[in-house]
C-alpha positions in Angstrom: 32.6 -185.0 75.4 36.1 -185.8 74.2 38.6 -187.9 75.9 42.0 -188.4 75.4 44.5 -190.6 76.1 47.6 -190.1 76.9 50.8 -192.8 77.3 53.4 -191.4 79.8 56.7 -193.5 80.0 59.0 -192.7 83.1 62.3 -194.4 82.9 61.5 -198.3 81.9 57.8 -198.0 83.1 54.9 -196.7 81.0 51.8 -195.7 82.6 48.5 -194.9 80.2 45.8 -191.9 82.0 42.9 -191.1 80.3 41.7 -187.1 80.7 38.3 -185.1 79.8 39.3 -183.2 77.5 39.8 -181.8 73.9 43.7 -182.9 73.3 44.5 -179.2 72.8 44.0 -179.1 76.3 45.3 -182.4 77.0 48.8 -181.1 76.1 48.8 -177.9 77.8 48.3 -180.0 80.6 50.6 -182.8 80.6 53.2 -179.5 79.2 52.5 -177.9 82.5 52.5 -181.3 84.6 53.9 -184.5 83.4 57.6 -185.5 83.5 59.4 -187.8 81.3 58.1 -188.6 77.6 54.9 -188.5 76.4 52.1 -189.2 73.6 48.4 -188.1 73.5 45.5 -190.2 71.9 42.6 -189.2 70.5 39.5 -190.7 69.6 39.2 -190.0 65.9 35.8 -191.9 65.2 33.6 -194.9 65.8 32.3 -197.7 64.0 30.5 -200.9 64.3 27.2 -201.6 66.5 27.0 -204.1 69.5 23.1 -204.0 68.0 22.1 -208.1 68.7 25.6 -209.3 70.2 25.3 -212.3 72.1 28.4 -214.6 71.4 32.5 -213.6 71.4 35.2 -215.4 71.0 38.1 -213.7 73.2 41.7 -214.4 71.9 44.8 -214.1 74.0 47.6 -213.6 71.5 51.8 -213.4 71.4 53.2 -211.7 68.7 57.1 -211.9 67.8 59.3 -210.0 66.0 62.2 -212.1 64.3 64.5 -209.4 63.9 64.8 -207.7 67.4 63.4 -211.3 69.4 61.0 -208.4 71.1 57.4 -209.9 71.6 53.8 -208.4 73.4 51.0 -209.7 74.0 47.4 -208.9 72.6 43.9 -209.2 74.1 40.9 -209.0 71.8 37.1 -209.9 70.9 36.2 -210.8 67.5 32.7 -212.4 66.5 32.5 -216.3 66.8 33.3 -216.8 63.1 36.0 -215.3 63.2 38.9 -218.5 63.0 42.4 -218.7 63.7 43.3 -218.4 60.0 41.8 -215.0 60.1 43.2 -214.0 63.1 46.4 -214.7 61.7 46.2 -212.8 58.7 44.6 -209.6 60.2 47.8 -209.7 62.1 50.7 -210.5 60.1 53.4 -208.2 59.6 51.4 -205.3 61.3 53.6 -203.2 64.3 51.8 -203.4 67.9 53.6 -202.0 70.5 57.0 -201.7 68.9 56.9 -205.1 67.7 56.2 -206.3 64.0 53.8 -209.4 64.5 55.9 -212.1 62.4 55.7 -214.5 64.7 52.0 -214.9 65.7 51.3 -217.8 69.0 47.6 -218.2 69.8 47.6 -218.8 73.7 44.1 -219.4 73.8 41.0 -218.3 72.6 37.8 -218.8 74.0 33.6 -218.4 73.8 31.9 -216.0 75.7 27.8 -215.8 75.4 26.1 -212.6 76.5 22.4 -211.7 76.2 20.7 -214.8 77.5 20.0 -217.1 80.5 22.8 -219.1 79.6 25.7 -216.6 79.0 29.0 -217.8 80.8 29.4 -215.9 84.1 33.5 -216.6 84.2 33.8 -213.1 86.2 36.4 -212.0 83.0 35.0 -208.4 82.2 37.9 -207.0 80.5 41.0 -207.9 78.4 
């Protein structure tokens, strides 16, 4: 089944709906429906495998553009060997939300196990 996504901003706000369906009909229906401006997602392919995950680091991330002083914020899971330095680099000078990450501030990143008796129960289930 396809799904797309589709980012509706009204005045200063911007709300994100996600719809059953092909983005053909997608459109037609936020044509037919949705004020304001609009832009429709679609999943183009998968990769990866969650095949014998059972540690995450989680990394809470501000990103800065120097030349318009805009910032945003990121949430994200890599794999536990995954260190700062490379966190750094996959982000450098890459656009997120309008904002060129040249400025990178690591607010925190943190452990998470999964899979076993001892996995950390801190009741964070999304980013």
């Amino acid at each position: 089944m396809s799904v797309c996504m589709v980012r509706q901003k009204l005045g200063t706000k911007t709300f994100t709906n996600y719809f059953p369906a092909d983005d053909e009909n997608a459109k037609a229906f936020a044509d037919a429906l949705m004020p304001g401006e609009y832009e429709i997602l679609k999943k183009v392919g998968e990769s990866g495998s969650d095949s014998g995950i059972t540690e995450a680091r989680k990394w809470s991330i501000m990103i800065r553009d120097e030349e318009s002083h805009k910032k945003t914020y990121l949430h994200f899971f890599t794999s536990t060997a995954k260190t700062e330095k490379d966190v750094r680099e996959a982000l450098l000078g890459k656009t997120f939300n309008g904002v060129k990450a040249d400025t990178i501030v690591v607010i925190k990143a943190r452990d998470y196990s999964y899979g076993s008796s001892t996995s950390d129960d801190s009741g964070d289930s999304g980013s």
